[in-house]
LUMRO-778695 format. One line per 10 residues: number of its first residue (from 1); for each residue x, y, z of C-alpha. Coordinates in steps of 0.1 Angstrom, whole numbers, plus 5000, padded with zeros to 4 digits. Example, Ala and Ser with C-alpha at 12.3 -4.5 7.8 and 13.67 -1.06 7.14 Angstrom:
1 = 5123 4955 5078; 5137 4989 5071
//
This chain:
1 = 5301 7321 0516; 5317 7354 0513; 5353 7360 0494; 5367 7370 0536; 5352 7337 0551; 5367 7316 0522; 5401 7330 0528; 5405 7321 0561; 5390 7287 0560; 5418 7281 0535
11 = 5444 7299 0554; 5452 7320 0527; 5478 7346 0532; 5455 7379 0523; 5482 7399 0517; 5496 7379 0486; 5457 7380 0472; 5456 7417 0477; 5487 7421 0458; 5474 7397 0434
21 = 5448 7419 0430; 5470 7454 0426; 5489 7432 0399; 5457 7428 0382; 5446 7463 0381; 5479 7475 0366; 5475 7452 0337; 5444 7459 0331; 5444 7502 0332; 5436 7510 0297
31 = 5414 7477 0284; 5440 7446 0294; 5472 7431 0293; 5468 7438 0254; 5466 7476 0256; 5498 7483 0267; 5531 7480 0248; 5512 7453 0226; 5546 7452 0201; 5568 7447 0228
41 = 5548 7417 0242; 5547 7397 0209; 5586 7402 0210; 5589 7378 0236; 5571 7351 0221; 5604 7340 0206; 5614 7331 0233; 5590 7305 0247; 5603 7276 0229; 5571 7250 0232
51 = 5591 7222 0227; 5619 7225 0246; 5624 7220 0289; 5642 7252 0299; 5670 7262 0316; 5678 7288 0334; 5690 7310 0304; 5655 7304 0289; 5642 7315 0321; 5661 7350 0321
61 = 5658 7353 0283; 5621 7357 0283; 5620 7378 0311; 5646 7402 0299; 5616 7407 0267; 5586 7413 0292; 5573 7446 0289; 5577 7463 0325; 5540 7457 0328; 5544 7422 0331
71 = 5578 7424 0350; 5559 7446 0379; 5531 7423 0376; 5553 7393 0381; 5572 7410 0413; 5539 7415 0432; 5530 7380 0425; 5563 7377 0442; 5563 7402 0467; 5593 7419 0454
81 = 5597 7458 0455; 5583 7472 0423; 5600 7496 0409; 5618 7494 0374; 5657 7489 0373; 5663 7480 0338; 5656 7446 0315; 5687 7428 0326; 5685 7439 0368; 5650 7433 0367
91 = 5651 7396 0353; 5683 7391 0372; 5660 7399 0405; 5629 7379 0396; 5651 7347 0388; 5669 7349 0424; 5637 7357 0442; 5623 7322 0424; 5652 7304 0432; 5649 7316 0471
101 = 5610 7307 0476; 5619 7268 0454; 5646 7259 0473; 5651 7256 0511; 5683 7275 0535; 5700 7237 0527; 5701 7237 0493; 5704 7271 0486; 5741 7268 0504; 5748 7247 0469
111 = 5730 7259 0440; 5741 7289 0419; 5711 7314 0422; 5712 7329 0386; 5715 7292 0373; 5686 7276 0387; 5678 7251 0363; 5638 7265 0359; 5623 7234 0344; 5634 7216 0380
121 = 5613 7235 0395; 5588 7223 0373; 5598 7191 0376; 5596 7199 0416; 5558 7210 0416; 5545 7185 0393; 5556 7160 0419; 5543 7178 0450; 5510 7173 0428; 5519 7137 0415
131 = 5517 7143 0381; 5532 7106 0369; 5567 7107 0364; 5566 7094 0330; 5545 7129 0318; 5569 7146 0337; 5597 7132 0315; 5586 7138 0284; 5567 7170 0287; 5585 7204 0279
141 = 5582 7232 0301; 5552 7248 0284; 5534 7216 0284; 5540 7209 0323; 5529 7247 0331; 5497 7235 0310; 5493 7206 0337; 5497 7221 0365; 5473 7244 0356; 5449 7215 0345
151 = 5457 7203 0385; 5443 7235 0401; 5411 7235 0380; 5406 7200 0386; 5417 7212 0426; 5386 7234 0424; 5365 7209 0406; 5366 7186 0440; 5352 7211 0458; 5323 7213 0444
161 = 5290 7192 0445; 5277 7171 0417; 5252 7198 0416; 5269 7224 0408; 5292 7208 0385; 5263 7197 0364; 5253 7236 0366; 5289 7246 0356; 5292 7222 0324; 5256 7232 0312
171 = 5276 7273 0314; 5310 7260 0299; 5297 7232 0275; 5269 7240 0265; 5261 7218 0231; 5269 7190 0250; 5292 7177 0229; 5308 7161 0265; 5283 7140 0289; 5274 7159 0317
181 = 5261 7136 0341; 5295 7114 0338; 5313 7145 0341; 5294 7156 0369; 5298 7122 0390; 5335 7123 0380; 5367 7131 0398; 5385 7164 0395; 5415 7149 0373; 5390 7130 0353
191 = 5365 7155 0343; 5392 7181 0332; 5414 7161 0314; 5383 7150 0301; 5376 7189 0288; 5408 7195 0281; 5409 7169 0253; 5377 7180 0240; 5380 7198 0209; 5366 7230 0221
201 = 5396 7226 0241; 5416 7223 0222; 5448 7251 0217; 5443 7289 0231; 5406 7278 0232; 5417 7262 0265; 5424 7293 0281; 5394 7307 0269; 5377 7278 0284; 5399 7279 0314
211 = 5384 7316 0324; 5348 7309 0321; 5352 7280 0340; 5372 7298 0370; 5346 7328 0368; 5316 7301 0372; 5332 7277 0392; 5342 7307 0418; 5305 7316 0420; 5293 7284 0426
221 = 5320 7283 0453; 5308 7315 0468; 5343 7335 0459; 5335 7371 0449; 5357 7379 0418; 5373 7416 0416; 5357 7419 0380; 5333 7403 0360; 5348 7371 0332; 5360 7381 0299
231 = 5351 7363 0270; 5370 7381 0242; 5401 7362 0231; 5423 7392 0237; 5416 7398 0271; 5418 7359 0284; 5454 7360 0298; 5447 7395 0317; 5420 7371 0331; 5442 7344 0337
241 = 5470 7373 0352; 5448 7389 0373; 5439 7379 0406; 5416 7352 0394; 5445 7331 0384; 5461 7339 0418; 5428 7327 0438; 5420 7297 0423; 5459 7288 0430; 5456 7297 0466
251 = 5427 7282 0475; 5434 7248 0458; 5464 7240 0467; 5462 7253 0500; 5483 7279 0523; 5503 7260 0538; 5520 7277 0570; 5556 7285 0552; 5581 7289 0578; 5615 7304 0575
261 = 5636 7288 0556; 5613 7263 0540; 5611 7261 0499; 5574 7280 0490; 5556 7251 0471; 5524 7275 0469; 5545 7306 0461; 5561 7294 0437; 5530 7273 0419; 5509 7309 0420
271 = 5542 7323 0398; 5546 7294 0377; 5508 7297 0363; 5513 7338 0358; 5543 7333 0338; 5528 7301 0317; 5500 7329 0311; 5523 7351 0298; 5532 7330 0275; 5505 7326 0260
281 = 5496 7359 0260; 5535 7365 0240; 5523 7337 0212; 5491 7352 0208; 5500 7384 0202; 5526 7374 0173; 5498 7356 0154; 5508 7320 0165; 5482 7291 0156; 5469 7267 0173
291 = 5493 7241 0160; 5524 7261 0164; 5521 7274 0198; 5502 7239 0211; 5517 7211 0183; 5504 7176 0199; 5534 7163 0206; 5541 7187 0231; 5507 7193 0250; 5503 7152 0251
301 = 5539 7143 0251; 5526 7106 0256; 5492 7109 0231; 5497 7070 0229; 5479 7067 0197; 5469 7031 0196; 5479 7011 0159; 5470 6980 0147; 5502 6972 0129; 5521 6945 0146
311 = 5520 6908 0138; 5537 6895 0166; 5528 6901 0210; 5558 6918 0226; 5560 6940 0256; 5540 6970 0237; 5515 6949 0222; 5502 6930 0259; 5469 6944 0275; 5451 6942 0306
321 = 5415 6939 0309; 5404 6947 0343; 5367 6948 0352; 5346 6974 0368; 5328 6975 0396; 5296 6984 0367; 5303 6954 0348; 5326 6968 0321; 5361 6967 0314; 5392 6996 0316
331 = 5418 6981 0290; 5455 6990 0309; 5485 6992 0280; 5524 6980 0289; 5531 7019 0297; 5505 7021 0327; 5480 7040 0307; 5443 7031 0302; 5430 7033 0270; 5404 7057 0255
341 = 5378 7068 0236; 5402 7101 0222; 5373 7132 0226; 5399 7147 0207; 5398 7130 0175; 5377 7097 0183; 5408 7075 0180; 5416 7053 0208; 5446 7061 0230; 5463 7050 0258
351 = 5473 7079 0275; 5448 7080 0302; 5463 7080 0343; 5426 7072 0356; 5395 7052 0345; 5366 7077 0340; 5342 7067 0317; 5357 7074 0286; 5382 7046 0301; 5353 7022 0302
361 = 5344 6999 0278; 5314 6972 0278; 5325 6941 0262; 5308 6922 0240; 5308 6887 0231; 5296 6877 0194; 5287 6843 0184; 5312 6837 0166; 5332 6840 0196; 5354 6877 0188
371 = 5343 6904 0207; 5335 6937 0202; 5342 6967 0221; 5315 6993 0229; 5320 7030 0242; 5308 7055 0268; 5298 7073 0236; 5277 7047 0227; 5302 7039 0193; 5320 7007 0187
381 = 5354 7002 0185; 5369 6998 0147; 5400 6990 0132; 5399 7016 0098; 5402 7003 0060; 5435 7015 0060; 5439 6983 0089; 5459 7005 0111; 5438 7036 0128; 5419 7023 0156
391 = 5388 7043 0162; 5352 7047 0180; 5334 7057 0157; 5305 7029 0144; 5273 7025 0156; 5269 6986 0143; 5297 6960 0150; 5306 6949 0116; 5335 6933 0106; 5357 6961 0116
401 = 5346 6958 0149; 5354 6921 0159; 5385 6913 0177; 5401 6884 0192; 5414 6883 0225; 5448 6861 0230; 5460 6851 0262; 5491 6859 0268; 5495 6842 0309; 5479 6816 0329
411 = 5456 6836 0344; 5441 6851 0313; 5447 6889 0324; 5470 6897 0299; 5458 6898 0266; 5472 6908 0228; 5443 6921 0212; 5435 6906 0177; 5421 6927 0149; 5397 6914 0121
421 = 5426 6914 0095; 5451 6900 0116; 5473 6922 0128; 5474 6931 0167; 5468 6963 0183; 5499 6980 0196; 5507 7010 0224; 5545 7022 0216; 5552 7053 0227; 5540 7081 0204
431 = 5527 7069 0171; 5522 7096 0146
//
């Protein structure tokens, strides 16, 4: 299918992908977004505070320490006229033209349009996309950019056939460290989230991931990209900024017809991943690592960490086993979450909004009637020596691997989970 005939079977507005596409080539002149101004990019790094849920000073801050590359590359994402006016009119402009396309003629009568607060609008797509309220609660604004960019790929995923997602992972993950028929027979929001907890995943790798997996997903699609993928570190988020990024927004979350007067969910979407881009581009230009621009407890603001530390069932320490259709069993903790097999470190977690199979467990019963918990990996489920960390990581049961089941209601669907030693497993918020 040729890149014409998939824009308009989507209904995608070609003028906002040609500008896209201008946007791109002015980052790029010269070898990328890191060729120009490289110093003054880094600058604005300082600005992205991962932790925090901004505000609308936030907002203009880091735009007011954009290079102008980046500010004209961000006004034909938004259609705006492109010419440079200065820092402070330029970031000024930008944050009114957001707060016009995220808010309808009703609202905008009553909101203050240099005080938009910008993590609402966050807060606004991750709920046109139902992203579960509690992650949208507890994630900063960095972290629910990082989502909703998670959404479109897994968006794009859906499209595709098991075939060719089993010919994407064997591009994109290539050791097989993550199973690629499960993957393959998996659900967008599974299979990403499944990658994106991965350790090759993991931190700016993600992005690095992210473009090689737009570039071959689009060719499996049929979409004909303006330039070939990057696979250089450095020139990722000029990837990710470039039309590419613009594309893949379009085409998954759909062009909606946007009449007058109506709030721009797609608009605005397409500018929220470009700017989320540029922040990453700003932390890794100043050197960031891994852990300081992506710290855990703000890219999985509910990690869930499982423990086996309490000694008495409560509200946090109740389970639900609930069988599959295959004959295994997805364990539900008192938040909502399933429990999983962490690809990110192996330990088990209950942070998972679907059941995939790293959600799936196969119970087994030993004779001396505990049971025992056995992976999609393959490894059973152990409580550590240090009788806390709960972990997949053994391939014989052992007594680390036993536990007792204690029923908690009449009906024997709520369980607290009983460890070898004693001690019951537990699901509070975020354990360290």
């Amino acid at each position: 299918m040729k890149s014409s005939s998939l824009i308009n079977r989507f209904g995608i507005d070609r003028r906002l992908v040609l500008r896209g596409t201008i946007a791109s080539a002015t980052t790029l002149v010269g070898g990328g977004l890191f060729a120009t101004e490289k110093s003054m990019l880094k600058h604005a790094a300082a600005y992205v505070k991962v932790d925090e849920k901004w505000t609308s000073d936030h907002h203009w801050d880091f735009l007011n320490a954009l290079p102008p590359d980046q500010i004209v590359a961000l006004k034909k994402v938004l259609d705006m006229d492109e010419k440079i006016e200065g820092r402070s009119k330029d970031a000024s402009g930008i944050v009114r033209k957001v707060f016009r396309i995220s808010n309808n003629l009703f609202s905008r009568q009553y909101r203050n349009s240099e005080r938009q607060n910008y993590h609402e609008i966050l807060e606004w797509i991750a709920r046109h996309h139902e992203i579960p309220a509690s992650v949208i609660q507890k994630s900063s604004s960095l972290a629910l950019e990082r989502r909703i960019c998670m959404i479109m790929m897994g968006k794009m995923w859906d499209k595709m056939t098991p075939d060719q997602r089993y010919e994407l992972m064997a591009k994109i993950n290539p050791d097989k460290k993550l199973d690629h028929a499960a993957l393959a027979a998996s659900s967008g929001s599974v299979a990403i989230l499944a990658l994106a907890g991965a350790v090759s995943y993991y931190g700016f790798a993600f992005y690095m991931g992210m473009s090689v997996f737009i570039s071959q997903a689009a060719g499996l699609l049929g979409i004909t990209l303006p330039f070939a993928a990057y696979t250089g570190s450095s020139s990722l988020v000029a990837f990710l900024t470039g039309p590419v990024g613009i594309v893949l927004a379009l085409i998954t979350l759909g062009a909606a017809a946007t009449y007058f007067g109506c709030a721009e969910a797609d608009r605005t979407a397409v500018y929220i991943m470009q700017l989320h881009a540029l922040k990453v581009a700003a932390m890794q230009e100043a050197g960031y690592k891994d852990h300081e621009a992506f710290p855990i407890r703000v890219i999985y603001p509910f990690h869930g960490h499982v423990m086996a530390n309490r000694n008495e069932a409560r509200e946090w320490e109740t389970f639900v086993l609930e069988r599959q259709k295959d004959g295994t069993y997805a364990i539900k903790a008192h938040s909502g979450y399933w429990c999983a097999d962490s690809t990110l470190e192996g330990r088990l977690v209950a942070n998972r909004e679907v059941v995939g199979p790293w959600e799936k467990w196969k119970m087994i019963r030993n004779d001396d009637d505990m049971v025992s918990f056995l992976s999609h990996t393959g490894h059973y489920l152990a409580v550590e020596q240090d009788q806390k960390t709960v972990i997949a990581n053994r391939t014989e049961i052992g007594k680390w691997g036993k536990f007792s089941l204690k029923q908690l209601d009449s009906n024997g669907s709520k369980v607290a989970i009983q460890c070898w030693h004693g001690t019951l497993l537990c699901a509070e918020g975020n354990h360290a």
